[in-house]
VEXFIKOL-39486 format. One record per residue: x, y, z of N, C-alpha, C, CB in turn; chain; residue in one letter; residue number from 0. Coordinates in steps of 0.05 Angstrom, whole numbers, plus 5000, padded with zeros to 4 digits. Glycine has a CB too. Layout:
n.c1|n.c2|n.c3|ca.c1|ca.c2|ca.c3|c.c1|c.c2|c.c3|cb.c1|cb.c2|cb.c3|unit|code|pos
X|Y|Z|X|Y|Z|X|Y|Z|X|Y|Z|A|a|NUM .
...
END
This chain:
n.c1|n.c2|n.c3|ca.c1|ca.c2|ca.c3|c.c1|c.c2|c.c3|cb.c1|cb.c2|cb.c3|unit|code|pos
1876|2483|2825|1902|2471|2826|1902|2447|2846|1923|2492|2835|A|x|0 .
1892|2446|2873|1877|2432|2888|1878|2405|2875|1851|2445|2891|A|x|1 .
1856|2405|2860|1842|2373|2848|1865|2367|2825|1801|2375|2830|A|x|2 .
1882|2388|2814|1900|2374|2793|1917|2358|2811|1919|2395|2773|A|x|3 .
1922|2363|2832|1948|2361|2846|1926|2330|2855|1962|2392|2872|A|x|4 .
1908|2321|2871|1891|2305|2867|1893|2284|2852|1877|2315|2862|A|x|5 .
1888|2294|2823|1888|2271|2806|1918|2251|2813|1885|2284|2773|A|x|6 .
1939|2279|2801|1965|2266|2795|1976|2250|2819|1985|2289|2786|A|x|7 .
1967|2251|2843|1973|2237|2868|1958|2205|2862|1958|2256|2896|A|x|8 .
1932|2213|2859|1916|2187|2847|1936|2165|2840|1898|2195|2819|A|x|9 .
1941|2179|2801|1962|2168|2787|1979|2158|2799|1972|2182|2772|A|x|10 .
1994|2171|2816|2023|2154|2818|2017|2135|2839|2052|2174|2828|A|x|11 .
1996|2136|2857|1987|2111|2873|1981|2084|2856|1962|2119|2888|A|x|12 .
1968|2089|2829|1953|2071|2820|1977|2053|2798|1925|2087|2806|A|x|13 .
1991|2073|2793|2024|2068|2777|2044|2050|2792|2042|2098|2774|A|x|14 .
2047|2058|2824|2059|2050|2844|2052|2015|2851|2051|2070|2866|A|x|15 .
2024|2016|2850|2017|1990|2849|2023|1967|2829|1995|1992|2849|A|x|16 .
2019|1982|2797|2022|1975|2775|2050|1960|2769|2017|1995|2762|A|x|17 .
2065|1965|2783|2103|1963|2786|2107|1939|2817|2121|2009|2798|A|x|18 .
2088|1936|2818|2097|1911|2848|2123|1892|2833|2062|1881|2858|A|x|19 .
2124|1884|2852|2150|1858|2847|2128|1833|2841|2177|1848|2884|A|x|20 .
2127|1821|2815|2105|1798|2820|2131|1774|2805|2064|1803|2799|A|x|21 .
2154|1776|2809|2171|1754|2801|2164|1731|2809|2194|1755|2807|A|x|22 .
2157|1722|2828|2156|1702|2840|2129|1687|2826|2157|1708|2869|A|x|23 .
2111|1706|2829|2083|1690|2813|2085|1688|2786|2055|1704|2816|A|x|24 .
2102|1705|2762|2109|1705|2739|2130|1697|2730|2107|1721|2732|A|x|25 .
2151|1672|2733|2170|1681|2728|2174|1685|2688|2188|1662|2746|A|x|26 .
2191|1690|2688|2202|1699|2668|2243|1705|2666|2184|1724|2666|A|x|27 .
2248|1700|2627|2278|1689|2629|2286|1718|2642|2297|1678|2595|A|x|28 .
2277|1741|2630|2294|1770|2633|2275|1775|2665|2289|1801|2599|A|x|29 .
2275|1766|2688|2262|1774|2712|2283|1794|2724|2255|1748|2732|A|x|30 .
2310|1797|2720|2329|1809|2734|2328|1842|2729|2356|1795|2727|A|x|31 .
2324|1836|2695|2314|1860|2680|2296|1882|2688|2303|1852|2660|A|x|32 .
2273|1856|2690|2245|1874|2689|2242|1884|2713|2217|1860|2683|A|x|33 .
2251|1862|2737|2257|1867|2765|2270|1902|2774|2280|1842|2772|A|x|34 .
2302|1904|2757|2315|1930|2765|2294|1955|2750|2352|1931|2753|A|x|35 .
2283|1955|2724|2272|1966|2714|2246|1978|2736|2270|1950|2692|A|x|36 .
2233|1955|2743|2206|1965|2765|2216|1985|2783|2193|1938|2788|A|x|37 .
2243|1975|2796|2250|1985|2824|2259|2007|2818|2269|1970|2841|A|x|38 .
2265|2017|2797|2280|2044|2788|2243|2065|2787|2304|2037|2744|A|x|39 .
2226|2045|2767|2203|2060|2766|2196|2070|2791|2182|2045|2757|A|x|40 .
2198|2052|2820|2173|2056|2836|2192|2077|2851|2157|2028|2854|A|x|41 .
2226|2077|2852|2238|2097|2863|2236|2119|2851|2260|2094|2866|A|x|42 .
2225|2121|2828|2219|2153|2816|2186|2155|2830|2221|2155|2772|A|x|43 .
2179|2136|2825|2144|2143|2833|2149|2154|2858|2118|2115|2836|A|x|44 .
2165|2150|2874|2170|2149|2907|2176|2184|2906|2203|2124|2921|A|x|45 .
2199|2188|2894|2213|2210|2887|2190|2240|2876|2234|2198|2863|A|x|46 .
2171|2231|2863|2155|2244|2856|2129|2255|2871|2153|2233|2840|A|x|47 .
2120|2234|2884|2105|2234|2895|2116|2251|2929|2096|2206|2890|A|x|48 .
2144|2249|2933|2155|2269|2953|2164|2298|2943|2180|2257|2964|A|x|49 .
2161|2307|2913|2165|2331|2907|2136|2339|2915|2175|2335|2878|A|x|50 .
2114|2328|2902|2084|2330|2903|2080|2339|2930|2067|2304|2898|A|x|51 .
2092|2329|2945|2077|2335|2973|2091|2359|2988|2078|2308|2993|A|x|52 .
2114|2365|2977|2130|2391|2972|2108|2411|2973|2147|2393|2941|A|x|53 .
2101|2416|2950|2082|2436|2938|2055|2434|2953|2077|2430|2906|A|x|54 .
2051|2411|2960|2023|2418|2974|2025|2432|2999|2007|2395|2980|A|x|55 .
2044|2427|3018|2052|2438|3044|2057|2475|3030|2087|2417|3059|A|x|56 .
2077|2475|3008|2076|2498|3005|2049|2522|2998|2093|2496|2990|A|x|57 .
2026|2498|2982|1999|2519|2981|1981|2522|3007|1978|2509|2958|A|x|58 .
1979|2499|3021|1966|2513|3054|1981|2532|3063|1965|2493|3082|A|x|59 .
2013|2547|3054|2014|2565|3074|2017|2590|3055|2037|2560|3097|A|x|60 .
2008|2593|3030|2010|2607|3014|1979|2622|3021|2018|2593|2988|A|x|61 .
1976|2654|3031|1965|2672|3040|1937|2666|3015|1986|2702|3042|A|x|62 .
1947|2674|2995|1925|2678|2967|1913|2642|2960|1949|2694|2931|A|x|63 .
1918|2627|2974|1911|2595|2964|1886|2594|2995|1950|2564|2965|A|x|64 .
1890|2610|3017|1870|2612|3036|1852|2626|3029|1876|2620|3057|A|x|65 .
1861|2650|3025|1833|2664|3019|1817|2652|2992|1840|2698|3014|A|x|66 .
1829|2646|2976|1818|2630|2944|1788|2610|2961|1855|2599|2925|A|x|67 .
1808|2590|2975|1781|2577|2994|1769|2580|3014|1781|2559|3000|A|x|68 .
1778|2603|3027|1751|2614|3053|1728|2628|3020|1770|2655|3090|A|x|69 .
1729|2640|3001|1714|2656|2987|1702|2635|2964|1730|2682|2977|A|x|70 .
1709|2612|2965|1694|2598|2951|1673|2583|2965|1708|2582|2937|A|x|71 .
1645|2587|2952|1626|2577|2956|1625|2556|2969|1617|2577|2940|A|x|72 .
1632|2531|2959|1637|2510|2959|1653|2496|2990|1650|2510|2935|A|x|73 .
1668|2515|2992|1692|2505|3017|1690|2526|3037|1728|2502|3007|A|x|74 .
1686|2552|3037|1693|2561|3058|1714|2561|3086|1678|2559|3060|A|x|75 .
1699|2555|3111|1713|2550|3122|1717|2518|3135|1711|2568|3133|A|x|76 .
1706|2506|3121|1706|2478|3125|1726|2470|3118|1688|2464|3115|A|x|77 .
1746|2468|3088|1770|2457|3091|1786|2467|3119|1785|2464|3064|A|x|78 .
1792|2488|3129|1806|2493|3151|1793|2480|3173|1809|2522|3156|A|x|79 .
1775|2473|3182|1758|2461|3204|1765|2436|3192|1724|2470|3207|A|x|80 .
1769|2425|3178|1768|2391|3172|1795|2386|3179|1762|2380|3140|A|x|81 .
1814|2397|3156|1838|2395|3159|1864|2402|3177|1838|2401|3145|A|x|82 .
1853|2432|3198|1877|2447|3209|1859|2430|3237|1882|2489|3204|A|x|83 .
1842|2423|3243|1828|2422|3274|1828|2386|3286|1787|2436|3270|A|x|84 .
END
């Protein structure tokens, strides 16, 4: 769940960018348009990306999401040493 949550953070960074204000270097007749249109996008990207981080605070303190990675091979106790220290 970890790396899904990963990707989709990725995404909305790379989306977030995708939506800049570039009026000034493009203009164009409908700029007012495309302009409110972006700013609505990047306030949902914004919006989303603060539910996202919701949920992640909620799986570090979720009991069964610790033990999942102290018992995986892979991570042990190193995510807690990286991250909590």
């Amino acid at each position: 769940m970890y790396l899904s949550m990963e990707l989709i953070l990725n995404e909305i960074i790379t989306s977030k960018e995708r939506y800049i204000d570039v009026s000034s270097t493009y203009p164009h007749p409908d700029d007012d348009d495309i302009m409110k249109a972006r700013k609505y996008t990047r306030t949902s990207l914004d919006n989303y990306w603060g539910k996202l981080d919701d949920y992640y605070k909620k799986f570090d303190l979720a009991p069964v999401y610790t033990a999942a990675l102290v018992l995986h091979p892979g991570y042990k106790w190193r995510y807690f040493e990286k991250t909590w220290i």
